[in-house]
KOLMAR-216193 format. One record per residue: residue number from 1; y, z, x of N, C-alpha, C in turn. Coordinates in nm, 4 decimals. Atoms other than C-alpha are relative to their C-alpha. Layout:
<NUM,<Y,Z,X>,<Y,Z,X>,<Y,Z,X>>
...
# end
This chain:
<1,<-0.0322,0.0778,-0.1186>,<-7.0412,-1.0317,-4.1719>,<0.0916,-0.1177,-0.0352>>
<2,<-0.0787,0.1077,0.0323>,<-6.8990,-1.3277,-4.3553>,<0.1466,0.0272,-0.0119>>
<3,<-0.1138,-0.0663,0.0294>,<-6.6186,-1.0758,-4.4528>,<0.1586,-0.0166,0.1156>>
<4,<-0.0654,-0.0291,-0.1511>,<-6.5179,-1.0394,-4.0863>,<0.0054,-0.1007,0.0053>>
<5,<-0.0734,0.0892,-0.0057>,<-6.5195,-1.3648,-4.0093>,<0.1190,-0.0922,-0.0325>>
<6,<-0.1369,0.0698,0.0985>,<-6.2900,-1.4963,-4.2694>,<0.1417,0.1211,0.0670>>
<7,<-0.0982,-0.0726,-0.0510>,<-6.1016,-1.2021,-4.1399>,<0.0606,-0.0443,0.1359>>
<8,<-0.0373,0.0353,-0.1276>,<-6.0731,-1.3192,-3.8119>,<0.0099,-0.1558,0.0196>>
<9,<-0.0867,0.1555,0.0217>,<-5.9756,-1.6781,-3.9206>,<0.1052,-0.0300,-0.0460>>
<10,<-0.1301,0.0119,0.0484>,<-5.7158,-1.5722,-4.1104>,<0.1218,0.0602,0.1252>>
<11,<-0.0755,-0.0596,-0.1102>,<-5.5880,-1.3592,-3.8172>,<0.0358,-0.0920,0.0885>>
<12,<-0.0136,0.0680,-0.0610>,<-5.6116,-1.6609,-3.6107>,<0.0712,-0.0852,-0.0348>>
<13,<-0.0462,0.0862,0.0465>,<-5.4885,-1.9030,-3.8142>,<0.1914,0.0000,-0.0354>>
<14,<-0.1590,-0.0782,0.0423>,<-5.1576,-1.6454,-3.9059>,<0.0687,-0.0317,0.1836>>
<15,<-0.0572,-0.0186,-0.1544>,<-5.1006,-1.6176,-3.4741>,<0.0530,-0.1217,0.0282>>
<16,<-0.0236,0.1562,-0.0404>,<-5.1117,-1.9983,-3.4253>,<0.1485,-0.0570,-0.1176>>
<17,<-0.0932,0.0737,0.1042>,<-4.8361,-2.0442,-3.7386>,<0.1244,0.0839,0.0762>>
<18,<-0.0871,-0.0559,-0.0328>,<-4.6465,-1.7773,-3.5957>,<0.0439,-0.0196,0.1406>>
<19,<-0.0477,0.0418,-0.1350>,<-4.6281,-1.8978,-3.2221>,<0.0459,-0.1924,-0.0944>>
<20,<-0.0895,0.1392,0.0284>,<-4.5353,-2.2749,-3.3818>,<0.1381,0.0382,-0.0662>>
<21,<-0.1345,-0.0060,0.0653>,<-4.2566,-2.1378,-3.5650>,<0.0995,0.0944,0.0872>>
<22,<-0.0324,-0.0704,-0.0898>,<-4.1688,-1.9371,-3.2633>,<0.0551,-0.1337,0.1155>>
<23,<-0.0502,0.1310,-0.0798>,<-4.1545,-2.2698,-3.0484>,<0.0453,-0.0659,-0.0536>>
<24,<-0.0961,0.0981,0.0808>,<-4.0299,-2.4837,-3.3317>,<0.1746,0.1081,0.0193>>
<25,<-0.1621,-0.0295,0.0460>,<-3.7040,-2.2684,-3.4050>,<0.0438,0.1159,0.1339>>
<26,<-0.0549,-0.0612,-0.1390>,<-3.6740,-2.1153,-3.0360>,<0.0668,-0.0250,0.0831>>
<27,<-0.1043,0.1005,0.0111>,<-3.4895,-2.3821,-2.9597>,<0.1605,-0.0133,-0.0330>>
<28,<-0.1319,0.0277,0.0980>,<-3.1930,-2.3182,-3.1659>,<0.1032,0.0637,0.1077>>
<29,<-0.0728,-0.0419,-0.0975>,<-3.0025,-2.1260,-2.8791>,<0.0482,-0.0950,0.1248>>
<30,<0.0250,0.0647,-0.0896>,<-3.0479,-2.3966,-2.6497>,<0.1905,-0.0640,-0.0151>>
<31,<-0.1037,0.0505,0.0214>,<-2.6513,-2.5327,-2.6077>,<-0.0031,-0.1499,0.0270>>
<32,<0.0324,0.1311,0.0182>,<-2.7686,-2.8799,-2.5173>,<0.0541,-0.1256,0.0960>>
<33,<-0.0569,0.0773,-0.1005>,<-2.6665,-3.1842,-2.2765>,<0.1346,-0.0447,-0.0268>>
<34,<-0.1524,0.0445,0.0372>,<-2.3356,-3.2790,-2.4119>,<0.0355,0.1467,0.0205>>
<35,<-0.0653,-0.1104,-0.0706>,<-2.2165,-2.9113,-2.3927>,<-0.0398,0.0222,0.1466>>
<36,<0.0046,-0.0129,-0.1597>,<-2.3597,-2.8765,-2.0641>,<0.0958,-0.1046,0.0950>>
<37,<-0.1249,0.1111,-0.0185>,<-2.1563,-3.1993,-1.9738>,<0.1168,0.0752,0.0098>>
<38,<-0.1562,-0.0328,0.0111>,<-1.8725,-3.0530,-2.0745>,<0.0741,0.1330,0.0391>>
<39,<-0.0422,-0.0515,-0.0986>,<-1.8910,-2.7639,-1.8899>,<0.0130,0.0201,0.1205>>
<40,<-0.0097,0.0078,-0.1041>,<-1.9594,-2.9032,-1.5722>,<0.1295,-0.0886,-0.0100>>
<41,<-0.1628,0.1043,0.0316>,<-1.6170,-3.1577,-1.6818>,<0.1048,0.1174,0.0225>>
<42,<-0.1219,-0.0722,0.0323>,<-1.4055,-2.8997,-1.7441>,<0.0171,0.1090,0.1399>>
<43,<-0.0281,-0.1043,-0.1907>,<-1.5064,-2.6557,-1.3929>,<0.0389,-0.0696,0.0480>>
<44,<0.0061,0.0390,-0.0969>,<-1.4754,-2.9615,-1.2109>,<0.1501,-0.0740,-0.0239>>
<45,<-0.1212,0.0662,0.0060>,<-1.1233,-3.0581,-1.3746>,<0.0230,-0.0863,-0.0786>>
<46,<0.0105,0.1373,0.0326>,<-1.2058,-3.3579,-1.5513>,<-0.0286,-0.0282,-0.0874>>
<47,<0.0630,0.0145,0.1543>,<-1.2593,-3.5087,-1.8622>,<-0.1053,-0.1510,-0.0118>>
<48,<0.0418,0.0878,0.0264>,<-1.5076,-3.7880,-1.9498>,<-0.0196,-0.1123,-0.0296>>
<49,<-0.0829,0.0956,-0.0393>,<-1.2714,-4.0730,-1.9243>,<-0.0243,-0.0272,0.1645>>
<50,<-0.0123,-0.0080,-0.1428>,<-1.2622,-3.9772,-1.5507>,<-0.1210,-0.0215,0.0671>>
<51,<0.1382,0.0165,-0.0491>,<-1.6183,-3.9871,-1.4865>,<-0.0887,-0.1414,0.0136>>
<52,<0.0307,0.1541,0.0765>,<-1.8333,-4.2858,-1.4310>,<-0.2075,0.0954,0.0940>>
<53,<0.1605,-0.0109,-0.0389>,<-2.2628,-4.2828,-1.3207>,<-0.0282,0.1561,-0.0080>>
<54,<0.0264,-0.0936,0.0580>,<-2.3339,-3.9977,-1.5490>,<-0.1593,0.0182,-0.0254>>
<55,<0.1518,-0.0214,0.0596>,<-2.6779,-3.8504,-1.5390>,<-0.0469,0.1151,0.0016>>
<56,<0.0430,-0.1258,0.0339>,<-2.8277,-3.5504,-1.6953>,<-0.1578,-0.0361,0.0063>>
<57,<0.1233,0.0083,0.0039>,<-3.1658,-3.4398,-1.6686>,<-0.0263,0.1593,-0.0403>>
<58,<0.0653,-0.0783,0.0342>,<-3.3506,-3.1814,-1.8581>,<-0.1325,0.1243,0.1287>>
<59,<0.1172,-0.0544,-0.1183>,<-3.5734,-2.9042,-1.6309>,<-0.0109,0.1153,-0.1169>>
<60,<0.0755,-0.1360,0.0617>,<-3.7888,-2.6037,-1.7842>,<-0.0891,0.0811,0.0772>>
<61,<0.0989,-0.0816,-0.0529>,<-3.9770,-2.3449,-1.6537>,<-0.0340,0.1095,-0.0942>>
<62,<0.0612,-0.1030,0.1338>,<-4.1978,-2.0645,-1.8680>,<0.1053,0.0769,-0.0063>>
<63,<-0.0780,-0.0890,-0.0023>,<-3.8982,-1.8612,-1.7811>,<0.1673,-0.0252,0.0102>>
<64,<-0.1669,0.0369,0.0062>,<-3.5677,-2.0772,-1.7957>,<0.0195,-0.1148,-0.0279>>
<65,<-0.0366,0.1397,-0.0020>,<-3.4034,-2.3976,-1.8454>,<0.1120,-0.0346,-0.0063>>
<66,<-0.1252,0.0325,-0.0465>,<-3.1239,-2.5926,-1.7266>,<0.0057,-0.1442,0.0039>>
<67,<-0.0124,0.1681,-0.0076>,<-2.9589,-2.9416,-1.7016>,<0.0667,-0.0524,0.1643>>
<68,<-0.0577,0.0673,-0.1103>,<-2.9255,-3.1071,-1.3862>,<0.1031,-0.1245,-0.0076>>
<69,<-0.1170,0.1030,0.0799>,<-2.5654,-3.3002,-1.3878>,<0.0697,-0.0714,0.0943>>
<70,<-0.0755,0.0157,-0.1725>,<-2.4415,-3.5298,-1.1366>,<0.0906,-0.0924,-0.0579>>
<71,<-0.1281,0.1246,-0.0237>,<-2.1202,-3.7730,-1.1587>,<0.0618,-0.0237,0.0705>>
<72,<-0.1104,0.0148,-0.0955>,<-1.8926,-3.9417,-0.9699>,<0.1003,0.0193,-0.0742>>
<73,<-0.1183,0.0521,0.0301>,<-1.5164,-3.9419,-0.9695>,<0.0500,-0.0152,0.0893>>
<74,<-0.0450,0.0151,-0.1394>,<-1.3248,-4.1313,-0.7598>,<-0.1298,-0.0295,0.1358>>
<75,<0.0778,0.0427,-0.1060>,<-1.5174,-4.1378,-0.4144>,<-0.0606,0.1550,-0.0340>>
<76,<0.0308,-0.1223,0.0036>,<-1.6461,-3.7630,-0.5054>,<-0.1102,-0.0009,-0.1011>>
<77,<0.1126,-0.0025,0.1000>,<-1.9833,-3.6886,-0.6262>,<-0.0285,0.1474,-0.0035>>
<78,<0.0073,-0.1075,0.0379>,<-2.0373,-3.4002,-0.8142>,<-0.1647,0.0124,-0.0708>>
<79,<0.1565,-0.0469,0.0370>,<-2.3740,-3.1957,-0.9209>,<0.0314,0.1589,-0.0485>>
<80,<-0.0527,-0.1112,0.0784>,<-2.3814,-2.9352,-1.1418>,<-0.1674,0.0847,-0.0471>>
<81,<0.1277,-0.0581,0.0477>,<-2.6774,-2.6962,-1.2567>,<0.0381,0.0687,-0.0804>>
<82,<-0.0532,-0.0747,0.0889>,<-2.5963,-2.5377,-1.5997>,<-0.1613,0.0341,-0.1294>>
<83,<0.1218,-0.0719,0.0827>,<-2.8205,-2.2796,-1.7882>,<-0.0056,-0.0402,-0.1411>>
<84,<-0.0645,0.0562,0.1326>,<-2.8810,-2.4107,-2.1033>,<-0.0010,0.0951,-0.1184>>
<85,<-0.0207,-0.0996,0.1258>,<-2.8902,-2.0823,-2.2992>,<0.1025,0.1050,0.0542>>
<86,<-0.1312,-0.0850,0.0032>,<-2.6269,-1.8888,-2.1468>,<0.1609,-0.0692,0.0616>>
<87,<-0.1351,0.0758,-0.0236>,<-2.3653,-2.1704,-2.0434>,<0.0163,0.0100,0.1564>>
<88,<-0.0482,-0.0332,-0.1828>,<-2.3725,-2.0217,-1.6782>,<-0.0362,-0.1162,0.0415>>
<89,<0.0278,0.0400,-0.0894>,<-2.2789,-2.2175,-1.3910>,<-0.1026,0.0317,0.1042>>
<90,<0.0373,-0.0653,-0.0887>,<-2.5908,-2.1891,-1.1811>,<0.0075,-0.0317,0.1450>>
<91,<-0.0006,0.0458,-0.1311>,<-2.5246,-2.4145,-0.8941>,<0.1398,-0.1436,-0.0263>>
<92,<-0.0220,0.0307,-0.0293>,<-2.2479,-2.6346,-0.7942>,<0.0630,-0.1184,0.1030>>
<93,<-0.0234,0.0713,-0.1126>,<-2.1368,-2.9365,-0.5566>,<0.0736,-0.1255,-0.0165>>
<94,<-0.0772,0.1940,-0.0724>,<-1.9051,-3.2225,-0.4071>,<0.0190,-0.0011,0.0689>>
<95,<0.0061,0.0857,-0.1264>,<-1.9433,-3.4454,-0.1729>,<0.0904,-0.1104,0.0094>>
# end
């Protein structure tokens, strides 16, 4: 019986190393808020000179994640939703 247990601590102990190193380095795809920046800059024309009340915000869900991106330029406020592992534009806007 003791056998099994140790067996089934090591089994446990292996799952839990292997989901942390699964969430530690799962990450690495992620392209990040400065590239996301800079591809809502570049759809919208503009470079980062041109911009002023810059604010990104991080969002996650068990199944995605994206950066919410809004700036002005000029009298024009822009908002941007960009996937942060495949670069896609997912949403758009100026006002």
């Amino acid at each position: 019986m003791k056998v099994m247990k140790k067996a089934v601590l090591i089994v446990v102990v292996l799952a839990l190393v292997a989901a942390a190193c699964v969430y530690a380095f799962g990450d690495s795809k992620r392209i990040g808020k400065d590239a996301a920046l800079q591809i809502a800059l570049e759809d919208a024309g503009l470079t980062r000179d041109e911009v002023t009340d810059v604010d990104i915000e991080f969002e996650k869900t068990p199944s995605s994640a994206w950066y919410e991106i809004e700036f002005e330029s000029g009298r024009t406020d822009c908002e941007y939703r960009i996937d942060d592992y495949t670069e896609e534009i997912l949403s758009s806007a100026a006002d």
